[in-house]
C-alpha positions in Angstrom: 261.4 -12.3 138.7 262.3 -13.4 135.1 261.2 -11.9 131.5 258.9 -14.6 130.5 257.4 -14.4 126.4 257.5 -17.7 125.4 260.2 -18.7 123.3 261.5 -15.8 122.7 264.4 -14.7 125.0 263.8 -10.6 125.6 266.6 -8.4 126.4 265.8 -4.2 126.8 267.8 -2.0 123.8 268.6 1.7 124.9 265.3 3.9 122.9 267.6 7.2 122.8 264.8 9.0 121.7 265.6 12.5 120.6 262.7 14.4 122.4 263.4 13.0 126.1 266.0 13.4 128.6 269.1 12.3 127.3 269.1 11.0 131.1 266.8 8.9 131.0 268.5 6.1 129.3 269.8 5.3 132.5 266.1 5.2 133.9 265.5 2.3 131.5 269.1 0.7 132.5 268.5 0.4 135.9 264.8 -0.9 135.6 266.2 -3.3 132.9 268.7 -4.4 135.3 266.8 -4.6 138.5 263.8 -6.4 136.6 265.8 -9.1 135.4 266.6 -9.0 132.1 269.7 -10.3 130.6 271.1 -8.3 128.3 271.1 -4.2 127.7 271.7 -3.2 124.1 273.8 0.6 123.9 273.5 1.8 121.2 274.7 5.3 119.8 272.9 8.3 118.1 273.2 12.2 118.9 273.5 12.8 122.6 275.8 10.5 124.5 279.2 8.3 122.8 278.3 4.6 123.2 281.2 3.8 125.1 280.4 6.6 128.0 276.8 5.7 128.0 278.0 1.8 128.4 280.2 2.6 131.3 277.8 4.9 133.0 275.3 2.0 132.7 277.5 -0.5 133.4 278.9 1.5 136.9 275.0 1.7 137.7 273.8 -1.6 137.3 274.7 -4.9 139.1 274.4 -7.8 136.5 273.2 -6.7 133.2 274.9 -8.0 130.3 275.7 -5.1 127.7 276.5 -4.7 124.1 277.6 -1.9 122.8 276.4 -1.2 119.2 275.8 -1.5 116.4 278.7 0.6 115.9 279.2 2.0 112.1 281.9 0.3 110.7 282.7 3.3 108.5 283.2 5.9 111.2 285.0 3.6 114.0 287.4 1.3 112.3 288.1 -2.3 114.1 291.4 -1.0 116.4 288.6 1.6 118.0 286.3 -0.9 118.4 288.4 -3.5 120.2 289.8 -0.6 122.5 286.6 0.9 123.4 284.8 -2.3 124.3 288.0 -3.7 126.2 287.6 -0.2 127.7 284.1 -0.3 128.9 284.9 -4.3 130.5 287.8 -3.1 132.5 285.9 -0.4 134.0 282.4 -2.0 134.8 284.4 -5.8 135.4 281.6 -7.3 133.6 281.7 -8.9 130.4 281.0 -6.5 126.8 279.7 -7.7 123.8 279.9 -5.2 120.3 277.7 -5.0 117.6 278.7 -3.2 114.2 277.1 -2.7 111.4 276.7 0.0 108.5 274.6 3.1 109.8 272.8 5.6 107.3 273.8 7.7 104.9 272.2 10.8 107.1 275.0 9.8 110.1 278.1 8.2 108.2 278.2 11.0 105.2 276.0 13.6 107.3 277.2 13.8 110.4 280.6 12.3 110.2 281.3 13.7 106.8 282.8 10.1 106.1 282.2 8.2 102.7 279.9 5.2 103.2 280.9 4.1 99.8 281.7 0.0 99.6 280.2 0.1 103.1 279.3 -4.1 102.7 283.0 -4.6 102.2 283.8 -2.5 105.0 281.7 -4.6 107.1 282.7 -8.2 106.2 286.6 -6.6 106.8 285.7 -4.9 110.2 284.0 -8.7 111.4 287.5 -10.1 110.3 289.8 -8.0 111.7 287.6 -7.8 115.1 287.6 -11.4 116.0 292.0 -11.4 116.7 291.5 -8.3 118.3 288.7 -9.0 121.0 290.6 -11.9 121.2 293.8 -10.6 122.8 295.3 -11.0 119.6 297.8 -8.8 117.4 296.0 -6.8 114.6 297.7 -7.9 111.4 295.0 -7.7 108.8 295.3 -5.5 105.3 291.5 -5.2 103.3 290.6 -3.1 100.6 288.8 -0.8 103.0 290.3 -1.5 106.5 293.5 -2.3 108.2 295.2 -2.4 111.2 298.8 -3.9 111.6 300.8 -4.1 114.9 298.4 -3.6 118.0 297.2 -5.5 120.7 295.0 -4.5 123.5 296.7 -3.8 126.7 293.7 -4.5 128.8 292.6 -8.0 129.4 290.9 -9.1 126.1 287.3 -8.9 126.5 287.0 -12.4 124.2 283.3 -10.5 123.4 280.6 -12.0 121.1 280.2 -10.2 118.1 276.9 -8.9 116.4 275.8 -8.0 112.9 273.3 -5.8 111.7 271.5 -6.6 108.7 268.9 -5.8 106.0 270.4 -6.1 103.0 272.3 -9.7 101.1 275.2 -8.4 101.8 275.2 -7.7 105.1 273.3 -11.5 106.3 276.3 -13.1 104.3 278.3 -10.7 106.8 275.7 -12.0 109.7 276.5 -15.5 108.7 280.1 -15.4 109.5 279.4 -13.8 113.2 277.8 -15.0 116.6 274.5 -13.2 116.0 272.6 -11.6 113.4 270.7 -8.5 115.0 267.3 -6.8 112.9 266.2 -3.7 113.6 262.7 -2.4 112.6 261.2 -5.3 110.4 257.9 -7.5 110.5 257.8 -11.1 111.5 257.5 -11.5 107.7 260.6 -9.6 106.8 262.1 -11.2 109.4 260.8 -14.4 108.8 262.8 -13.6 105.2 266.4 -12.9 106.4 266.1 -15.5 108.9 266.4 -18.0 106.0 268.8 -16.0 104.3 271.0 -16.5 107.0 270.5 -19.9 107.6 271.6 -20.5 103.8 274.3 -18.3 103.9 275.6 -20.2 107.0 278.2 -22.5 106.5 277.4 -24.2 109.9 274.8 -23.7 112.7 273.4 -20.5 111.9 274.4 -17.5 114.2 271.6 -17.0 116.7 269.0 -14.2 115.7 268.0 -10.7 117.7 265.9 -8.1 116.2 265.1 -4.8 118.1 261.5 -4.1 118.4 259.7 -1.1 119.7 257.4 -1.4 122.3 254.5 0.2 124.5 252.1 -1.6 126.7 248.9 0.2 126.7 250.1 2.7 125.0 248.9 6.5 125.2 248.9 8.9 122.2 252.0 10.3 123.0 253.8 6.6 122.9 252.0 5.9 119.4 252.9 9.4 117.9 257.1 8.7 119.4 256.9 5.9 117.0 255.0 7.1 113.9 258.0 9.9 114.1 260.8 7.3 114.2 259.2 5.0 111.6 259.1 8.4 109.0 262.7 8.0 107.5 262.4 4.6 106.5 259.0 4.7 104.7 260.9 5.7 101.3 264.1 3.8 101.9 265.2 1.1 99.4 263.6 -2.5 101.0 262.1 -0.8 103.9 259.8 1.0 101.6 259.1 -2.2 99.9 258.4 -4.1 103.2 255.9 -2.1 104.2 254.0 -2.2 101.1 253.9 -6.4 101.4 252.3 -5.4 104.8 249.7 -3.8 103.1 250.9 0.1 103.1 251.9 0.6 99.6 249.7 3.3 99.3 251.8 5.3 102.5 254.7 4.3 101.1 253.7 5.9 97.3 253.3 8.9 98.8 256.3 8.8 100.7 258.4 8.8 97.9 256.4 11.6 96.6 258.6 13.5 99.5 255.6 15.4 100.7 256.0 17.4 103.7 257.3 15.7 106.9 253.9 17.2 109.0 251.7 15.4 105.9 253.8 11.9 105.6 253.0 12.1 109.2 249.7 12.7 109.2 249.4 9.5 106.5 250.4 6.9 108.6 248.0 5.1 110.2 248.5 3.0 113.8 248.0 -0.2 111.5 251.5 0.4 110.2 253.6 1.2 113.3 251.8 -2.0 114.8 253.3 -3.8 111.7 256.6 -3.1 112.9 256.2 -2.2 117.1 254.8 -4.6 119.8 251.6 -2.1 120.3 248.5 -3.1 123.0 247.8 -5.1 125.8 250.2 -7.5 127.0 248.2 -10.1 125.7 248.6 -8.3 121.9 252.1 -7.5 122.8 253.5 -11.3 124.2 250.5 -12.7 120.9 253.2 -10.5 118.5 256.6 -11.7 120.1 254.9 -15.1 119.1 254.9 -13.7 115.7 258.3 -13.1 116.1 259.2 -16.3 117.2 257.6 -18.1 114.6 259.9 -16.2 111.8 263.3 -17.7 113.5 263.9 -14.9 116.1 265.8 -16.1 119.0 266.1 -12.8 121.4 263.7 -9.7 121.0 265.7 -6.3 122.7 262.3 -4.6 123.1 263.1 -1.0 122.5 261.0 0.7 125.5 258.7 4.4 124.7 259.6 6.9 127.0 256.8 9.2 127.8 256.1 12.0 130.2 253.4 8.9 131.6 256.5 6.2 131.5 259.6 8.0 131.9 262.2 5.5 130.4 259.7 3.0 129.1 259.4 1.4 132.9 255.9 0.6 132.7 256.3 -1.4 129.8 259.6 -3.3 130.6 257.9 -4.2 134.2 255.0 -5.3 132.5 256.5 -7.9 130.0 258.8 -8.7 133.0 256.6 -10.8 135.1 
């Protein structure tokens, strides 16, 4: 059984939600991997390092493809990177692709008490000195914000694909000169939007396109509210902020900026707007809004699965859009 949605291809990204199991992202691994899909996005937030939760998965599934990432390029600079990833290959013996990208302020400066100043040059540099290094290559690269002179991986050289995350100009310029551009939390209009930036910014083909999108099929009220808590921190955010406005919640995002109360911002957001963003219904709605998806230039979709006490791991919802 293959994921079938069209022209999209679909691909299953890690949820690491903060109020489940930390466990459970290998619930959603395994289903990912024993329902088909191709690729496994881990990622890395508060509970488990990326590169432990990548070999875990990888030692527990059979075929998946993974990508570890996006990895802040601020906190792990390109000699980690190359390491870990050539670590993670050796130890599964399957190939391991990295994404990196620029993370928030709340994790770069909060958590890891690391400037994120000039983060967009950090980024185009950690792209350029990556590529020798994944490579097998010797690290001899000097930027204004990263360097790394004189190493070389010992392990075979995992020769992976590299991944950019972007929102911002900056960053799809960055996108431009990788194998794939990957969006996280966007409409088909935003995406639509950066989907062309890239392809102007592209010297050549254009990198292929992947955008994480949250997703529950038939969705209970714990599902809905997981996501109207996750959406929160971007409502006010520079260009997130604006985006939703264009989809027609200006007024949410006004009062947003306001900074009212987390429990009241909450209680503001209507379903309308996480289903601007999420793949929310049916699985008629949800494989009608990776159409939408589709139509802006996406190539891939990592749907992003809600764990509930009802669907531990988000299951339910990756064996429904399986079939």
């Amino acid at each position: 059984m293959r994921p079938a949605a069209g022209p999209v291809k679909l691909g299953v990204s890690l949820g690491l939600w903060q109020d489940r199991p930390a466990g459970e992202a290998l619930l959603t691994a395994r289903a990912a991997d024993e329902l088909g899909y191709g690729e496994l996005w881990v990622g890395e937030m508060a509970t488990y390092d990326a590169f432990a939760l990548a070999t875990a998965v990888g030692l527990a599934t059979g075929r998946i493809g993974l990508t570890v990432g996006p990895l802040a390029v601020t906190v792990r600079d390109p000699m980690m990177i190359a390491m870990g990833v050539a670590s993670v290959s050796d130890l599964v013996g399957r190939p391991v692709d990295v994404a990196v990208g620029t993370s928030s302020p709340l994790v770069v400066e909060g958590w890891h008490g690391r400037s994120r100043a000039r983060a967009a040059t950090a980024l185009r540099e950690a792209v350029r000195a990556l590529r020798p290094l994944l490579d097998g290559g010797r690290s001899d690269f000097a930027g204004e914000c990263l360097s790394s002179r004189g190493y070389h991986l010992r392990l075979p050289a995992p020769r992976s694909e590299l991944s950019v995350a972007a929102f911002g100009a900056s960053a799809v310029r960055t996108a431009a000169t990788a194998d794939r551009m990957v969006l996280n939390l966007v409409t088909p209009a935003s995406a639509a939007r950066l989907v062309a930036d890239l392809r102007t910014a592209s010297e050549g083909p254009p990198p292929r396109v992947a955008a994480w999108v949250t997703a529950a099929v038939d969705p209970g009220r714990e599902a809905v509210d997981r996501i109207r808590r996750g959406v929160v921190g971007y409502l006010a955010a520079p260009g997130y902020g604006e985006m939703f406005a264009e989809a027609g919640f200006g007024d949410v995002v006004e009062f947003a900026r306001t900074r009212p109360h987390p429990r009241e911002l909450l209680a503001a957001i209507p379903d309308g707007l996480l289903e601007s963003v999420a793949l929310l219904g049916d699985v008629g709605a949800v494989r009608e809004r990776l159409g939408a998806y589709a139509e802006a230039g996406v190539d891939e979709v990592a749907l992003v699965p809600v764990a509930t006490d009802a669907d531990p791991g988000g299951v339910a919802t990756l064996r429904a859009l399986a079939g």
